[in-house]
Each structure stands twice: as C-alpha cells, then as structure tokens.
VOGU-558231 format. One record per residue: x, y, z of N, C-alpha, C in turn. Coordinates in pm, whole numbers, padded with zeros to 5 digits, always signed. Atoms other than C-alpha are relative to their C-alpha. Layout:
<pts>
XYZXYZXYZ/...
</pts>
This chain:
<pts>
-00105+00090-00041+10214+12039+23634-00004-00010+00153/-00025+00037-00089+10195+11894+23950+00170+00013+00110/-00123-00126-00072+10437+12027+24252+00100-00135-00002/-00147+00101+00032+10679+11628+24247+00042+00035-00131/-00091-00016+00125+10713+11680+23866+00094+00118-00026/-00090-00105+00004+10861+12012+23924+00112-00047+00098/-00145+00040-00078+11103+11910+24232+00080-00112-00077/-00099+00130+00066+11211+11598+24020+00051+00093-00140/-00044-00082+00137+11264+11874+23699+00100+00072+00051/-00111-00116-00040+11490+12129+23923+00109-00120+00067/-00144+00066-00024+11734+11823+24037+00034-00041-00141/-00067+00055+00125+11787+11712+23667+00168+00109-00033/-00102-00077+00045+12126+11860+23535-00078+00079-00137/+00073-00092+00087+12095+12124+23243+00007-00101-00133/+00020+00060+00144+12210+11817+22977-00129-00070+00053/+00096+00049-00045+11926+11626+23134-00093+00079-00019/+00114-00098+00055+11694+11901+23086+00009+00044-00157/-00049-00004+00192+11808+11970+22692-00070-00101-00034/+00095+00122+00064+11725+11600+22647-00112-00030+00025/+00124-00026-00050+11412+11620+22819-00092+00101-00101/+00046-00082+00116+11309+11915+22575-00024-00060-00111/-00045+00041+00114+11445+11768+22290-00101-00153-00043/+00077+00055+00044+11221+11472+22341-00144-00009-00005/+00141-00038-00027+10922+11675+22429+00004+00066-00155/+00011-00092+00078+10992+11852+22128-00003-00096-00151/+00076+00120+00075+10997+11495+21905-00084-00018+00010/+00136+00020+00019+10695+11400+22019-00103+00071+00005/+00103-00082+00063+10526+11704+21928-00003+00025-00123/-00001+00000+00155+10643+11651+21580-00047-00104-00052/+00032+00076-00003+10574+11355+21579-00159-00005-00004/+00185-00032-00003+10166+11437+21693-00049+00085-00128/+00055-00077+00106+10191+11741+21421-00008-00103-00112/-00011+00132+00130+10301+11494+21141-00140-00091+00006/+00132+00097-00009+09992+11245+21281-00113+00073-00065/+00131-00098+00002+09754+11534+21318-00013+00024-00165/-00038-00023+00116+09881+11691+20941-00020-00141-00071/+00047+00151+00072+09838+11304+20810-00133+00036-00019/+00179+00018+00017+09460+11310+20922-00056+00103-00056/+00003-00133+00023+09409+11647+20836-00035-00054-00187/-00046+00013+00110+09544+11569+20453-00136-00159-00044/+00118+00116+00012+09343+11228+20452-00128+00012+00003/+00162-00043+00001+09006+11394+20534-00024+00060-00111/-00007-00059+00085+09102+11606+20257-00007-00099-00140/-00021+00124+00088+09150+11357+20030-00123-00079+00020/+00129+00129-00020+08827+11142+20137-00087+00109-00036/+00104-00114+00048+08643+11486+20070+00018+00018-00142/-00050-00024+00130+08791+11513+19722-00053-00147-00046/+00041+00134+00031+08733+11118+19664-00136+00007-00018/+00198-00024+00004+08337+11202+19770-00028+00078-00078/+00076-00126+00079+08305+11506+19565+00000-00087-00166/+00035+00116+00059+08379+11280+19309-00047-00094-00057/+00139+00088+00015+08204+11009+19368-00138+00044-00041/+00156-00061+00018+07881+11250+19406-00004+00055-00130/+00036-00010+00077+07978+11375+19087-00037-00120-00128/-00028+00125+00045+08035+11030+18919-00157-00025-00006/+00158+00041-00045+07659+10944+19068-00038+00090-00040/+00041-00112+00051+07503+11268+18949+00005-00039-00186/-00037+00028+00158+07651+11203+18538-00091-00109+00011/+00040+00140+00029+07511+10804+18600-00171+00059+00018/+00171-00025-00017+07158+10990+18719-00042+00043-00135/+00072-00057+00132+07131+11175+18436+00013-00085-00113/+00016+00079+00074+07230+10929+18234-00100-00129-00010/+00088+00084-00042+06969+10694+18377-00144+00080-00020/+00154-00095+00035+06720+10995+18348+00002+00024-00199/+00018-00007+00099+06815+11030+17976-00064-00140-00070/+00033+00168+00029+06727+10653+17919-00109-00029+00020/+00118+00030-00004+06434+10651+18092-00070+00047-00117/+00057-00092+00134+06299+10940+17879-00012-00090-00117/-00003+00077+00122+06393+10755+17561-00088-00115+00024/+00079+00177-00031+06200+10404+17718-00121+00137-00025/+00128-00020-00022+05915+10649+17800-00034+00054-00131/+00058-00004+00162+05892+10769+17434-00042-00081-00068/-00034+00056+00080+05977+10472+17264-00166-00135+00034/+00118+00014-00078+05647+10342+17531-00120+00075-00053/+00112-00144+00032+05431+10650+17412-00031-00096-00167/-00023+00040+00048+05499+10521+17114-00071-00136-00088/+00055+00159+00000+05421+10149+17090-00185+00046+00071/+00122-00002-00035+05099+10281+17304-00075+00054-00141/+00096-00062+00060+04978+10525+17019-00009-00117-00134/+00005+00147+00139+05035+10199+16743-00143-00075+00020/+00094+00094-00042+04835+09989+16930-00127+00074+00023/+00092-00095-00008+04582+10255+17027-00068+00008-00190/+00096-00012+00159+04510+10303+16627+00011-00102-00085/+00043+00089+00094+04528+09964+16532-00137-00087+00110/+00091+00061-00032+04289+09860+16792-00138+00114+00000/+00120-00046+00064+04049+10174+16686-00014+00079+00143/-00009-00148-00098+04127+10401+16965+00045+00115+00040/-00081-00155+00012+04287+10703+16875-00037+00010-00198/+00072-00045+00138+04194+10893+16566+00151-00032-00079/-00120+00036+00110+04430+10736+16235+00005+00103-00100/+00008-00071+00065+04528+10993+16011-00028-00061-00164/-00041+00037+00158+04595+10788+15692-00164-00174+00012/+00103+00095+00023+04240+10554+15780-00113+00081-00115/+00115-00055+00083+03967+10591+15527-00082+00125+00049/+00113-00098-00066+03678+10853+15531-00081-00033+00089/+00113+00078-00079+03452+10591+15668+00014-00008+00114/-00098+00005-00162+03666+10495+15907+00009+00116+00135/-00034-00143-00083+03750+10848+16027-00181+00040+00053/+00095-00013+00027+03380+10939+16011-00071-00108+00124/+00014+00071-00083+03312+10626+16238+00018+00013+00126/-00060-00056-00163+03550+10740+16513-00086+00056+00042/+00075-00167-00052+03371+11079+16522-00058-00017+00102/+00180-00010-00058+03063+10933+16625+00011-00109+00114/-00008+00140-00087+03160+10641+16820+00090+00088+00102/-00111-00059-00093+03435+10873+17048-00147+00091+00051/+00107-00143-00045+03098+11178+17056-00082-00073+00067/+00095+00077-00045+02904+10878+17185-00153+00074+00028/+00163+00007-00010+02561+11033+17097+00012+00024-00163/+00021-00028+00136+02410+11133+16709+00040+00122-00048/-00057-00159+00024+02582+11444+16519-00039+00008-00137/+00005-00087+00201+02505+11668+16224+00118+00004-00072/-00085-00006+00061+02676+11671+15964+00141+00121-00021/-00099-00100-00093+02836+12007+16099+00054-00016+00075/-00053+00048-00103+02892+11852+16368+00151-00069-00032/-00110+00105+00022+03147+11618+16237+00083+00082-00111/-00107-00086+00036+03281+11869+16002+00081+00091+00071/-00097-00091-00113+03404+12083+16313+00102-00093+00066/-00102+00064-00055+03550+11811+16471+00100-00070-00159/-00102+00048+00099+03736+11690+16133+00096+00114-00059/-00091-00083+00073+03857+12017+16022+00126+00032+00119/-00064-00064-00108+04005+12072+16421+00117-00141-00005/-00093+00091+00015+04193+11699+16368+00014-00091-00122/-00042+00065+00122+04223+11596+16024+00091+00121-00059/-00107-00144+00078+04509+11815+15830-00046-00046-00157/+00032+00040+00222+04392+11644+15421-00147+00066+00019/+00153-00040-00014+04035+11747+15567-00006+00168+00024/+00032-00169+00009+04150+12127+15591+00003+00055-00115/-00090+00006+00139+04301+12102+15240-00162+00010-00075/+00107+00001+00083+03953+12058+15089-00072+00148-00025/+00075-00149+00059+03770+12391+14904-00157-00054+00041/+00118-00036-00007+03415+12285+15002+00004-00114+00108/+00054+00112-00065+03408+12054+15349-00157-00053-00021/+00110+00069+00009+03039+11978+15298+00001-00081-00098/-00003+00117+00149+03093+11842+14950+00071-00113+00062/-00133+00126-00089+03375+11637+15101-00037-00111+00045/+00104+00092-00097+03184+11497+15339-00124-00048-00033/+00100+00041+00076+02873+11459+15156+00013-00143-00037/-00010+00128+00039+02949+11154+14979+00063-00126+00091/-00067+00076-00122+03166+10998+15233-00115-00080+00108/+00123+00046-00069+02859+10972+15436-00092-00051-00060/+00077+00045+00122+02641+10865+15148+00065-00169-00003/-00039+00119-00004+02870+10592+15136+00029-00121+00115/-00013+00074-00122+02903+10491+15489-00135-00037+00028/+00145+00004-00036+02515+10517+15527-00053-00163-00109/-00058+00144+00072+02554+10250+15203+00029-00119+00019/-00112+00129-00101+02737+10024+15409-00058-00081+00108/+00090+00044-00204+02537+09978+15696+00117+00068+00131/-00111-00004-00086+02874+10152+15868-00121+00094+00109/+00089-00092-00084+02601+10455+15997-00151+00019-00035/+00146-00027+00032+02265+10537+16017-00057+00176-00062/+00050-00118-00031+02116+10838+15908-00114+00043+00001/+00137+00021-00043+01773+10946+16087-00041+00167-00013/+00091-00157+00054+01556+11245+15909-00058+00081+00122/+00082-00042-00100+01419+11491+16178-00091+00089-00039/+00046-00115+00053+01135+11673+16134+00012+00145+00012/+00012-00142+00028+01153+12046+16047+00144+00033+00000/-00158-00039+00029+01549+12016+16021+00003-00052-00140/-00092+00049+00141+01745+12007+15680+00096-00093+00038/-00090+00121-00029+01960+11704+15637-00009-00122+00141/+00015+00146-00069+02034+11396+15874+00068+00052+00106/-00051-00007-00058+02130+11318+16181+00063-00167+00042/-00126+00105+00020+02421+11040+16213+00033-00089+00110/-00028+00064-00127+02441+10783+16433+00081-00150-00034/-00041+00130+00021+02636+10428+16486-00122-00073-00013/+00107+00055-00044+02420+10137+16446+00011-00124+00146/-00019+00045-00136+02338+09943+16721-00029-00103+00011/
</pts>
C-alpha cells in the first residue's frame, strides 16, 4: 500500500473505516463465489469429458465389433468364391475333382502316395476310409478315363506317375 492511501485511510472516521472493510470484505466474496463458480464448472466440463471419452470408447468398440463381423462375413464370401472358381480345396467336390486340385495346386507330377498324404492331411471322408490306396485306386483309374489326368509309367518304378494334361 502506497504511503497517500494510508494518510487518506488514518483521516477516515472509524464508521468510514467499518464501511470500507465491509466492502472490501463483499468483494472478496464476491471473487470467492466467481473463483468457486469456475472451480465447480471445470469440474463439471471434466465430468462431461470423462463421459464423452467414455461414450467414444463404447461407439469404438462397437465399430470394432462390426468391423470384425464385415471382416468375417468378407472371409466368407472370399472362401465361396475361391471354391467355386477352383481355388481352394472343396470338401463336398468329387474324387476327380479333389484329385485334380492336388496336382494342379503341387504344380509338378505326384505318386500316388503322394496325393494320398496330401488327402489324408485335408480331406476328413478320405481319413474315414480302411484302405487309402484302394480308395484312390479307382478314382484315378477313372480320372485317367476322362482325359481329367495323365498317367506316365517310369521305368524301374511300380505304378504311375500323375500329371495334369497340358
């Protein structure tokens, strides 16, 4: 406090100084009340955000559960199209058929072992069988029939070796 505001404070009378207090002492209730407003309002805009962030958080996951479901329902439609256009092994396609893949996915010529290892590792009706060679035996007999495969004698081996034709 500066040395006039004090000489002009010691001539006031003592009611003059009371009311002087009295309205220093409003407008510090006055500032608390402001201050206590903003105070309460930050509080409140922090509670509003927590909120919100949870609000946004529920909508993520709910946007992440959705995707998921698209990206199945995607997986999906891909593996259809994949085994109706003859590019993924069909469980419920013929022998021939299946038998076809083998050799066309192994892209070179296989024994007839050959194609029984890979049918017993992804066919499940092809584990079910008591003698895979029999199984397969005719199957190939009949695709060879067909013109679907070839099968080319080698010398000093037993049985064929299996190829697409070309």
């Amino acid at each position: 406090m500066n040395y006039l505001n004090q000489v002009v404070l010691e001539q006031l009378s003592k009611a003059e100084l009371i009311k002087k207090v009295m309205e220093l002492q409003e407008r510090d209730k006055i500032l608390t009340d402001k201050l206590t407003e903003f105070y309460n309002s930050k509080r409140e805009a922090d509670k509003n955000h927590k909120e919100d962030i949870k609000e946004y958080k529920k909508r993520m996951e709910e946007l992440i559960k959705e995707l998921t479901q698209y990206q199945v329902e995607s997986e999906h439609y891909k593996r259809i199209a994949d085994l109706k256009l003859g590019n993924s092994y069909n469980l419920n396609a013929t022998w021939i058929d299946k038998i076809v893949f083998v050799l066309k996915e192994a892209g070179r010529p296989l024994r007839s072992s050959e194609i029984i290892d890979i049918l017993r590792r992804n066919d499940i009706k092809f584990r079910v069988l008591t003698d895979h060679q029999k199984g397969l035996s005719a199957h190939l007999t009949k695709a060879m029939k067909y013109g679907r495969i070839i099968g080319i004698k080698q010398k000093g081996q037993n049985g064929y070796v299996f190829e697409l034709p070309k």
